[in-house]
BAVOFI-582709 format. One line per field, with one value per atom (N, C-alpha, C): residue number from 1; atom name; x, y negated, z. Coordinates in steps of 0.2 Angstrom, whole numbers, always signed. Layout:
N
nr: NUM / ...
atom: CA / ...
px: X / ...
py: Y / ...
pz: Z / ...
% end
This chain:
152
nr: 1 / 1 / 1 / 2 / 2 / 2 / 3 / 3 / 3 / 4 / 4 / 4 / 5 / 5 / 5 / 6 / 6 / 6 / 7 / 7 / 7 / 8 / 8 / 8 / 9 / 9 / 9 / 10 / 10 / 10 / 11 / 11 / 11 / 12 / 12 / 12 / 13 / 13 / 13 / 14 / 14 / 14 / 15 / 15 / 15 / 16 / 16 / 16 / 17 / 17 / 17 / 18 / 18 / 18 / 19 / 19 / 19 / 20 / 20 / 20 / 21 / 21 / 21 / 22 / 22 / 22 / 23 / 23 / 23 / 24 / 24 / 24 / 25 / 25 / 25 / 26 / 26 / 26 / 27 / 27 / 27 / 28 / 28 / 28 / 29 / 29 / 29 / 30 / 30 / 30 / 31 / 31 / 31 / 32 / 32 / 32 / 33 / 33 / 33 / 34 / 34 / 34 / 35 / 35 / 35 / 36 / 36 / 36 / 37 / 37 / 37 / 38 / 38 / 38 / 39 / 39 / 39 / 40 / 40 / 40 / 41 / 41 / 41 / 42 / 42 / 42 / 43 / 43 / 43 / 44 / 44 / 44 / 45 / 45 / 45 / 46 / 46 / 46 / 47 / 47 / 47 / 48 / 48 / 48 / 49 / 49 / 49 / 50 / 50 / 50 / 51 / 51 / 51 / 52 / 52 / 52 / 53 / 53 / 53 / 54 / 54 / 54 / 55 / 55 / 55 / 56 / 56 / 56 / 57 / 57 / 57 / 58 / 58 / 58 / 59 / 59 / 59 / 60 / 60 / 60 / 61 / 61 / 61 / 62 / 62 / 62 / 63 / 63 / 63 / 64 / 64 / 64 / 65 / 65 / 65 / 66 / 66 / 66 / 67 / 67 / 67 / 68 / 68 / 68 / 69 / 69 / 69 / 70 / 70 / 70 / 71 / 71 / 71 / 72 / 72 / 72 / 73 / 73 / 73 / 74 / 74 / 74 / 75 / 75 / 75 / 76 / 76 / 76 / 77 / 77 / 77 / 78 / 78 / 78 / 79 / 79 / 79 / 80 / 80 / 80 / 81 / 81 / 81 / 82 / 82 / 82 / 83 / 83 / 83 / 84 / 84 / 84 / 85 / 85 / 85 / 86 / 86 / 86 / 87 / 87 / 87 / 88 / 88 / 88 / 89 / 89 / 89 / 90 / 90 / 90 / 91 / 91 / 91 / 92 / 92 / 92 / 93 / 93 / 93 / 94 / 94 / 94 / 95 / 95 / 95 / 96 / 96 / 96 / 97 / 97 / 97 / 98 / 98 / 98 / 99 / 99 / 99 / 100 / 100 / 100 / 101 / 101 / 101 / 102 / 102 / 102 / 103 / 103 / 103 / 104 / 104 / 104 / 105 / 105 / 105 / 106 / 106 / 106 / 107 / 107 / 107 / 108 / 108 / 108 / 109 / 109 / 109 / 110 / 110 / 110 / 111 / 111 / 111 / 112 / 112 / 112 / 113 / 113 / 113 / 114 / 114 / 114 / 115 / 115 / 115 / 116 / 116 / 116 / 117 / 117 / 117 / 118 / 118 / 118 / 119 / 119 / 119 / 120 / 120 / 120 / 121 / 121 / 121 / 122 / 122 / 122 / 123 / 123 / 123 / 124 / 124 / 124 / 125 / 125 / 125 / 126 / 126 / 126 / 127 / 127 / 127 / 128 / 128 / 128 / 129 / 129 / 129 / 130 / 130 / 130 / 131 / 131 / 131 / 132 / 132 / 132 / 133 / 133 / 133 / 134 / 134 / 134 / 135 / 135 / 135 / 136 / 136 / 136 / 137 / 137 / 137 / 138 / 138 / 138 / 139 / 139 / 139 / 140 / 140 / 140 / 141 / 141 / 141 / 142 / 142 / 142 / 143 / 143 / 143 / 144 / 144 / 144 / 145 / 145 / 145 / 146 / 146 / 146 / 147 / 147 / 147 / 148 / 148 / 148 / 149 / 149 / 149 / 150 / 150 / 150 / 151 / 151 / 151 / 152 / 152 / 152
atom: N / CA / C / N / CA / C / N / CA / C / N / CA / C / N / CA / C / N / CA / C / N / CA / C / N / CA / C / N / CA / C / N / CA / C / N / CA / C / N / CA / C / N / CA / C / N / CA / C / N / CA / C / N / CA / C / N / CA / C / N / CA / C / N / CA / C / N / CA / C / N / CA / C / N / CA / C / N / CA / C / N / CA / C / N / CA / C / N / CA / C / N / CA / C / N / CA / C / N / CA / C / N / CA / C / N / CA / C / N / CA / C / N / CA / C / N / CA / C / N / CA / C / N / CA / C / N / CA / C / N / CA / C / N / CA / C / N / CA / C / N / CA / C / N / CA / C / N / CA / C / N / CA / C / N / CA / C / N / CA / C / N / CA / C / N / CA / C / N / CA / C / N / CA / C / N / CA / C / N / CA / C / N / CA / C / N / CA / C / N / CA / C / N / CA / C / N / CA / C / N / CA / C / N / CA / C / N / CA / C / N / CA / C / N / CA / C / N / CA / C / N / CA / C / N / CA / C / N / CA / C / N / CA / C / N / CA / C / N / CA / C / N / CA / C / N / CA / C / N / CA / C / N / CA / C / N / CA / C / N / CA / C / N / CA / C / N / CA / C / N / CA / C / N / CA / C / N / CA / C / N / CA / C / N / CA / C / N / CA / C / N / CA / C / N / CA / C / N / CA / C / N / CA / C / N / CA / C / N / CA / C / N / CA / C / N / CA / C / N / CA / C / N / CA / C / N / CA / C / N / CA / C / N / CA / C / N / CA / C / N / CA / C / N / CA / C / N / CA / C / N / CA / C / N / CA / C / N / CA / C / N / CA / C / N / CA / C / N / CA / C / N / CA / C / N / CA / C / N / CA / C / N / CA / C / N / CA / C / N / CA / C / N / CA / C / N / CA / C / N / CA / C / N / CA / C / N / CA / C / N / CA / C / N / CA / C / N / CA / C / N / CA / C / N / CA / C / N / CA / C / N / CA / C / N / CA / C / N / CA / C / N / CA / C / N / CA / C / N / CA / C / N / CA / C / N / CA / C / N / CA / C / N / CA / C / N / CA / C / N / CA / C / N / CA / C / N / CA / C / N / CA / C / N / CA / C / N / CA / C / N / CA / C / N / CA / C / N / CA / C / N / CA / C / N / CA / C / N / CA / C / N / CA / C / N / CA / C / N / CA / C / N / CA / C / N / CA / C / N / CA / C
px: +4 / +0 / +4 / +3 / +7 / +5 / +9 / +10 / +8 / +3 / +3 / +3 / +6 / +7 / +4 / +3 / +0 / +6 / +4 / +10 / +9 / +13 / +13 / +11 / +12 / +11 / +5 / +3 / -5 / -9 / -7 / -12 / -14 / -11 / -15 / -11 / -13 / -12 / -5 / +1 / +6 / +8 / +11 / +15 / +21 / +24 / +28 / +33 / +35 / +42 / +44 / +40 / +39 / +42 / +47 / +52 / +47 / +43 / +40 / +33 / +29 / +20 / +18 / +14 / +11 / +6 / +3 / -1 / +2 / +7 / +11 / +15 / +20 / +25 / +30 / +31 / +36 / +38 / +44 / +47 / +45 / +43 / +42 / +48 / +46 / +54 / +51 / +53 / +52 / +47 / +40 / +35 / +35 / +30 / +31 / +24 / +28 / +23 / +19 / +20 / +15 / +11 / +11 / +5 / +1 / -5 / -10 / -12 / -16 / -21 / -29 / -30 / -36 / -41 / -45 / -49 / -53 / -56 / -59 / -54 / -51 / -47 / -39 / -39 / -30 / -26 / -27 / -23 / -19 / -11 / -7 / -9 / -14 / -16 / -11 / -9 / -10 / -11 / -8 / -12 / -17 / -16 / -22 / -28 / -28 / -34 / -41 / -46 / -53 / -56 / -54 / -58 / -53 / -51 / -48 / -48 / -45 / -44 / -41 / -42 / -43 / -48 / -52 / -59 / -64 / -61 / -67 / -71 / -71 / -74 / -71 / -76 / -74 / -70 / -64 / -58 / -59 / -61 / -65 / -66 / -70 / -75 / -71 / -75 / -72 / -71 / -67 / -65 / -63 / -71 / -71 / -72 / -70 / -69 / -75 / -80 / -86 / -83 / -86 / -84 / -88 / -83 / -87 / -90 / -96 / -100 / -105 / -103 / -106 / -111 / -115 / -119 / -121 / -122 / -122 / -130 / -133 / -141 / -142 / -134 / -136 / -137 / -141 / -145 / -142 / -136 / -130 / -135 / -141 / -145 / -148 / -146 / -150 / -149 / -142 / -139 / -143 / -144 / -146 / -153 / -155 / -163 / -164 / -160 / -161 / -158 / -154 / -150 / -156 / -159 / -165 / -171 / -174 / -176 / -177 / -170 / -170 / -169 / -166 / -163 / -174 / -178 / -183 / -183 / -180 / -180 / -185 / -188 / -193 / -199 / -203 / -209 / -213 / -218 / -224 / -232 / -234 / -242 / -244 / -248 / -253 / -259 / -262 / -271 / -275 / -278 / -278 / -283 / -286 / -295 / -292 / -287 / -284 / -281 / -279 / -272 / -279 / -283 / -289 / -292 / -292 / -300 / -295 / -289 / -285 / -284 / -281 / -280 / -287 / -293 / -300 / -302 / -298 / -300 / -294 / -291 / -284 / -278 / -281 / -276 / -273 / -275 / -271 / -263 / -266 / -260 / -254 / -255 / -253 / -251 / -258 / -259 / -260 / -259 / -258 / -251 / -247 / -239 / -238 / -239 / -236 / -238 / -245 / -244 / -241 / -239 / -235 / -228 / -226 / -219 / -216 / -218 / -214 / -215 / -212 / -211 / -211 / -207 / -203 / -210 / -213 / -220 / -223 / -226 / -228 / -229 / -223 / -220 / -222 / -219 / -222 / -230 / -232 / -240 / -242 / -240 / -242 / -241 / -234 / -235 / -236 / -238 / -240 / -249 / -253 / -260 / -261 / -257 / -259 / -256 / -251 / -249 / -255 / -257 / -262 / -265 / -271 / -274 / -274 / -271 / -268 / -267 / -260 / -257 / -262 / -269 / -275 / -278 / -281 / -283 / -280 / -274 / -269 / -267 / -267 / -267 / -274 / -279 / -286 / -285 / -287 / -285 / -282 / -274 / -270 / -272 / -273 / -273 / -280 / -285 / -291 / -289 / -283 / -280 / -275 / -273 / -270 / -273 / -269 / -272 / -271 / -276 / -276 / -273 / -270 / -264 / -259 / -257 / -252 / -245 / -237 / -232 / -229 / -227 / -223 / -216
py: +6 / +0 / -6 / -11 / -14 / -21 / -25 / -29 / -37 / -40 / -47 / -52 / -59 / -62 / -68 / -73 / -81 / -86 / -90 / -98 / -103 / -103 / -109 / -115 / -118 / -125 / -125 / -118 / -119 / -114 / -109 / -104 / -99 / -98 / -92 / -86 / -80 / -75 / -74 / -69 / -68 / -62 / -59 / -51 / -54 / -47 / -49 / -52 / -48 / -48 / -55 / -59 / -63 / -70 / -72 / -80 / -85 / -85 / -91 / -90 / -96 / -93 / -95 / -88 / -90 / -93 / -98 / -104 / -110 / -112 / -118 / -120 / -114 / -113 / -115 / -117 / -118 / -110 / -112 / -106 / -106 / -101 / -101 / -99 / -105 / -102 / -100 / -101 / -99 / -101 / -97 / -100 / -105 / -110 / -117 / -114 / -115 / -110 / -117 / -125 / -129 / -130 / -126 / -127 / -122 / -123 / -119 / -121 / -116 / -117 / -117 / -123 / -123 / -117 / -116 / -108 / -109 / -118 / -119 / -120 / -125 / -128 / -124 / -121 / -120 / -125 / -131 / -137 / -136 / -136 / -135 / -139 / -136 / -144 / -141 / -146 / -145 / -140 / -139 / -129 / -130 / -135 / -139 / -140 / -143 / -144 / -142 / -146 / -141 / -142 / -151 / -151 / -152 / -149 / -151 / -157 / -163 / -170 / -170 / -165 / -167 / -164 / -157 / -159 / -160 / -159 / -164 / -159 / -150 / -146 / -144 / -143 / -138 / -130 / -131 / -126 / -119 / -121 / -115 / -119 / -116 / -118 / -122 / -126 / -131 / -125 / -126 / -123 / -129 / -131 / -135 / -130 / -134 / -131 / -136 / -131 / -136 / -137 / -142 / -145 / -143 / -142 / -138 / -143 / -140 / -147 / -143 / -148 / -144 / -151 / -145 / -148 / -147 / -155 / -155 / -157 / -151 / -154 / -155 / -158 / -158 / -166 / -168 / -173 / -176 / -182 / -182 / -189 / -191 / -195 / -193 / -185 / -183 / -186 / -188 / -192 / -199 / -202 / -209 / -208 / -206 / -204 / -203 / -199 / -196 / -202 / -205 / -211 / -219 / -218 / -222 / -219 / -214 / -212 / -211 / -212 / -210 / -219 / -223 / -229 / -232 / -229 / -234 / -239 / -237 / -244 / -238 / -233 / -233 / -237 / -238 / -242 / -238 / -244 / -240 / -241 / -236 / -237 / -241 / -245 / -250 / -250 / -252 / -251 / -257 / -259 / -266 / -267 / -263 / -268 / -271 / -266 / -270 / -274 / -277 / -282 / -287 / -288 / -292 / -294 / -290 / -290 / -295 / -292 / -296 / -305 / -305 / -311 / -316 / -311 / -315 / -318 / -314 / -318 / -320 / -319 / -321 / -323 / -324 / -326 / -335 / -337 / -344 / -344 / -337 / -335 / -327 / -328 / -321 / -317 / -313 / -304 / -302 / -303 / -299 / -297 / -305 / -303 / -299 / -300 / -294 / -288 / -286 / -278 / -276 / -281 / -279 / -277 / -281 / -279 / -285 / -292 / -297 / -302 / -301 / -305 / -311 / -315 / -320 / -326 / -323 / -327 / -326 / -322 / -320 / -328 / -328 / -335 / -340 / -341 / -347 / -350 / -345 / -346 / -348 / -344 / -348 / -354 / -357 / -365 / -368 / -367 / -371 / -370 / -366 / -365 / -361 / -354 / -351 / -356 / -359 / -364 / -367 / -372 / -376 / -373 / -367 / -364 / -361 / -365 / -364 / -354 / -354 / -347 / -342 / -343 / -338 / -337 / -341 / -339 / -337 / -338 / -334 / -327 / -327 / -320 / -314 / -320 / -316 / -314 / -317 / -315 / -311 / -311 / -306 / -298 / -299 / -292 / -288 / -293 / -289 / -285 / -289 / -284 / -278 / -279 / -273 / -267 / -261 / -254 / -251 / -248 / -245 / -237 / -237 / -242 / -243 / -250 / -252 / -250 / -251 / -251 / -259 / -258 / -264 / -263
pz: +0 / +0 / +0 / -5 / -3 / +2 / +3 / +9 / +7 / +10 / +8 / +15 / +12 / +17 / +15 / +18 / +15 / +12 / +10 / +10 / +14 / +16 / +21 / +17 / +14 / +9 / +6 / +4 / +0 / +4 / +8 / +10 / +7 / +0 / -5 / -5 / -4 / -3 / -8 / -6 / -9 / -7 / -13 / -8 / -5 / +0 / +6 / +2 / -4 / -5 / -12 / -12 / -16 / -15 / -19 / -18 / -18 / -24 / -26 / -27 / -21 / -23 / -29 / -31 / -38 / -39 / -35 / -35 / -33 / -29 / -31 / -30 / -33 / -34 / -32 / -23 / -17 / -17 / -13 / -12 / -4 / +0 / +4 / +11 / +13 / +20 / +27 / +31 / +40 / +40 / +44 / +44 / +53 / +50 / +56 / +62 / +67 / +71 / +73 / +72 / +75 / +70 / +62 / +57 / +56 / +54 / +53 / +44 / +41 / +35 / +36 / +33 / +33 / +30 / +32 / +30 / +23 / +23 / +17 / +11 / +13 / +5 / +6 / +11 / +11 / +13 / +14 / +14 / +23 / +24 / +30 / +35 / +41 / +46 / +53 / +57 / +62 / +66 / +71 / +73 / +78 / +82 / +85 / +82 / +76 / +73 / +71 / +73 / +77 / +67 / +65 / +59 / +53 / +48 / +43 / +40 / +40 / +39 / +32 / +26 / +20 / +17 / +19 / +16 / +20 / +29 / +33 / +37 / +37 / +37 / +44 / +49 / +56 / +52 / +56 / +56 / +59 / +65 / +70 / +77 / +81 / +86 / +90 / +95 / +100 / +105 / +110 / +115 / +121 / +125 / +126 / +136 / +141 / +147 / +150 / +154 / +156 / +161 / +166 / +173 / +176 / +183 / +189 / +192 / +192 / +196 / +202 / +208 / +214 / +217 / +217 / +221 / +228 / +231 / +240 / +243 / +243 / +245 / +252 / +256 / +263 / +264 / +271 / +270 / +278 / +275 / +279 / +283 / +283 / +287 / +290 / +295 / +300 / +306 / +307 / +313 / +313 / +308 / +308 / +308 / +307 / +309 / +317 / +319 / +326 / +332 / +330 / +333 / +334 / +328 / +327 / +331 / +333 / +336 / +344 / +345 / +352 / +356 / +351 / +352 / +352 / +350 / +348 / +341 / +335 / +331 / +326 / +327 / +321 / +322 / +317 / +317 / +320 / +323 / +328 / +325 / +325 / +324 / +327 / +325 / +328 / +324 / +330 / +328 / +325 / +320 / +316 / +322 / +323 / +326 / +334 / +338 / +343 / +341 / +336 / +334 / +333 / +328 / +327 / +334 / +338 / +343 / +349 / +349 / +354 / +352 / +344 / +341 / +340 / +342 / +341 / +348 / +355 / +361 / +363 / +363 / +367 / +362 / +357 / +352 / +353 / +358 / +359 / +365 / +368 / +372 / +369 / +364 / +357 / +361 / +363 / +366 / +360 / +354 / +348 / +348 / +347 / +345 / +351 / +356 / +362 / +361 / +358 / +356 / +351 / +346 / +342 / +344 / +348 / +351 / +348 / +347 / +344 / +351 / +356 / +360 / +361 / +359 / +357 / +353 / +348 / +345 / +351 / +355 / +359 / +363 / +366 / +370 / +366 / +361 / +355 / +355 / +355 / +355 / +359 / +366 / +373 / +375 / +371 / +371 / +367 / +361 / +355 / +356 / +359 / +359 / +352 / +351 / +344 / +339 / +340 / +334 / +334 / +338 / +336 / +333 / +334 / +329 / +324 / +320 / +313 / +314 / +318 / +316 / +317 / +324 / +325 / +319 / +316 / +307 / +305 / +302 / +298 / +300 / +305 / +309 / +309 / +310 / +308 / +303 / +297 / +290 / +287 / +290 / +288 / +290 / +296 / +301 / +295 / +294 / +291 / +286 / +282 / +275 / +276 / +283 / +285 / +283 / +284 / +283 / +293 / +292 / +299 / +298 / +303 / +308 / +303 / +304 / +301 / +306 / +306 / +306 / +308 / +313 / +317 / +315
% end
C-alpha cells in the first residue's frame, strides 16, 4: 500500500516519497509543528486557529472552558434581623381607630404621638395645643387613610 502524506504550503495530498508537490510545486521540508491546514481551502493557518482567515470558514470547534460558578443561597441578614429584634428597632403594629380616637380627644396633648412611640412630637404638641390645631386635622385626616394596623 502505498504511503501518503499532506503539504505543508497547500495541504493536498502527496505520496511519502515525493520531492515536489504535484499541486504547487514547493518542495516540501520539516514539517512546522505551529501550522496547521485549513480543511476547506488548504490554505497554511496558524495551529491555533478556530476560523480560517482566508476563506473565513470555522476550522474546528471552540473549546471553550465554562466558569465555575457557585452559588451562595445563605442569607447572611440573620444576625441583623435578630439584633433588630432584640434591640426593639422593628416596626410596631398599631391600631388606626386608637391612633384616630385618641387624636380626636386628646389630640391637643398628642396621646396619639405617644402611642405611636414618637415622644418628642408628643412634647411638641403639649405646648403648642396640637400645633395650634392645625397638626390635630392633619393628623385626623391622615390616620383615616391609613391601613389597619399600620407600622410605626
Amino acid at each position: 500500500m502505498e504511503e501518503k502524506r499532506t503539504c505543508e504550503f497547500c495541504g493536498a495530498e502527496m505520496d511519502a516519497q515525493a520531492v515536489v508537490c504535484p499541486s504547487c510545486g514547493k518542495t516540501p521540508t520539516a514539517k512546522d509543528p505551529t501550522k496547521k491546514f485549513c480543511k476547506h481551502c488548504g490554505a497554511p493557518i496558524d495551529k491555533d486557529c478556530v476560523v480560517c482567515p482566508k476563506c473565513g470558514k470555522q476550522v474546528e470547534e471552540l473549546h471553550t472552558q465554562q466558569p465555575q460558578v457557585v452559588i451562595n443561597n445563605t442569607n447572611s441578614n440573620v444576625a441583623n434581623a435578630n439584633a433588630n429584634v432584640a434591640s426593639g428597632a422593628m416596626p410596631k403594629a398599631k391600631n388606626k381607630w386608637v391612633a384616630f380616637l385618641l387624636c380626636f380627644f386628646l389630640g391637643f396633648i398628642g396621646a396619639h404621638k405617644f402611642y405611636e412611640g414618637k415622644i418628642l412630637l408628643g412634647i411638641v404638641y403639649i405646648f403648642t395645643g396640637g400645633i395650634f390645631g392645625i397638626g390635630i386635622l392633619v393628623d385626623l385626616i391622615r390616620l383615616l387613610f391609613k391601613p389597619n394596623p399600620y407600622y410605626v
